[in-house]
N, C-alpha and C positions, 0 to 999 in steps of 0.2 A: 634610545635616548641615553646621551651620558649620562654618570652618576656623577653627582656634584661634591663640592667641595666649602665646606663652613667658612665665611672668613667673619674675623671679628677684628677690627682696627680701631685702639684706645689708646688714649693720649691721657695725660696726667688731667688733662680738664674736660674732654668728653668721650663716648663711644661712636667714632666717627663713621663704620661702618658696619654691619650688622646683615649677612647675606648669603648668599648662596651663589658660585663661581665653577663653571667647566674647569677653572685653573685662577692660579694666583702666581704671578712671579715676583718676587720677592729678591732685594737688594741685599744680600747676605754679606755678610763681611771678608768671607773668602771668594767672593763669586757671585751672580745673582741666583737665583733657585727657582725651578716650577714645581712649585706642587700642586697635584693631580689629586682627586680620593683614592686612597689606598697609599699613600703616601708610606716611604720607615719613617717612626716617630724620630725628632729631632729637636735640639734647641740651637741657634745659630741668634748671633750679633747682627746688628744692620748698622752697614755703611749707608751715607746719607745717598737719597737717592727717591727712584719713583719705583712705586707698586702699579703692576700692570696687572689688574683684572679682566680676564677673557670670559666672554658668552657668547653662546653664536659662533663661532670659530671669528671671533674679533674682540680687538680690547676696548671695553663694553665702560670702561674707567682707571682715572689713572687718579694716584695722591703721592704726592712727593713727603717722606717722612728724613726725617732729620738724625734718623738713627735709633737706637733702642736694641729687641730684640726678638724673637718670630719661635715661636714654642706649633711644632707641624706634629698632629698623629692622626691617624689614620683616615679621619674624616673630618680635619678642622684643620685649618691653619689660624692663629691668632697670633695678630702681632702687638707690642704695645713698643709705641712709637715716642720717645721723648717730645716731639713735634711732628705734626703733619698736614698739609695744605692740597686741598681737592687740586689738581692742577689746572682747573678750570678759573682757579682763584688768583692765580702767579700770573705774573707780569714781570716785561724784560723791568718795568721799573721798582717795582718790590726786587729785584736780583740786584741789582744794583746797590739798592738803599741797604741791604743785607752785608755786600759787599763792603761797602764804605765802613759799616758799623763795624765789620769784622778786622777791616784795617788799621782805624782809630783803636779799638781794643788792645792790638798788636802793639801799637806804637805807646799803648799808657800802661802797657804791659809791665808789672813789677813782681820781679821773683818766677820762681819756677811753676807754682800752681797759676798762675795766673796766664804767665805764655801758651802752657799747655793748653787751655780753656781757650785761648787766641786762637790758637793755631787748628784747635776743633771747630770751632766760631767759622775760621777761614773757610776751612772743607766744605761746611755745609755751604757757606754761601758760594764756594767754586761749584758745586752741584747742582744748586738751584737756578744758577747762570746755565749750567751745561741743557737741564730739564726743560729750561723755559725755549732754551734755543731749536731743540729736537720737538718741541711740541707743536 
């Protein structure tokens, strides 16, 4: 029997998952990432994107996070996700309505802080179009 791997998935409003995983792959900023138990400890950024939980040699659950950051040591991965959606939850019509909002944003966009925050806006909802499409 494999040895498993902790995840714990927190978002600023709950601990959305809480468990035990053959593996977690994780949307990193430079790359996506698998971590395994025994893992080198690491901290790493997240690009918006989906978290694939493997059990079974299948992935057992997916949640799409919006970004944040993935703190890995040796027998835990926890990430804490600015946002994140079970991709059971997502719909091509949620990507959409994401999308719109993220455009509208762009367009009442004033000044430099606020484009920037647009153009993040944008990402996630180009992500969550791509997630919902592959699912």
């Amino acid at each position: 029997m494999a040895q498993k791997v902790e995840l714990e998935l927190v978002t600023p409003k709950a601990l959305l998952r809480s468990l035990e995983a053959d593996m977690v792959v994780v949307p990193g900023g430079e790359g996506d990432i698998g971590v395994l138990r025994h893992h080198a400890p690491m901290l790493s950024t997240l690009r918006p994107g989906v978290v694939d939980i493997h059990d079974n040699n299948e992935v057992s659950d997916r949640v799409f996070v919006a970004g944040g950051f993935a703190e890995v040591t040796e027998d835990r991965c926890t990430i804490l996700a600015e946002e994140a959606v079970p991709m059971a939850e997502l719909s091509q019509a949620r990507a959409e309505q994401e999308m719109d909002a993220a455009r509208k944003a762009a367009q009442e966009a004033e000044g430099d802080y606020a484009m920037r925050k647009a153009e993040q806006r944008m990402a996630v909802a180009e992500a969550m179009q791509a997630a919902v499409q592959e699912k």
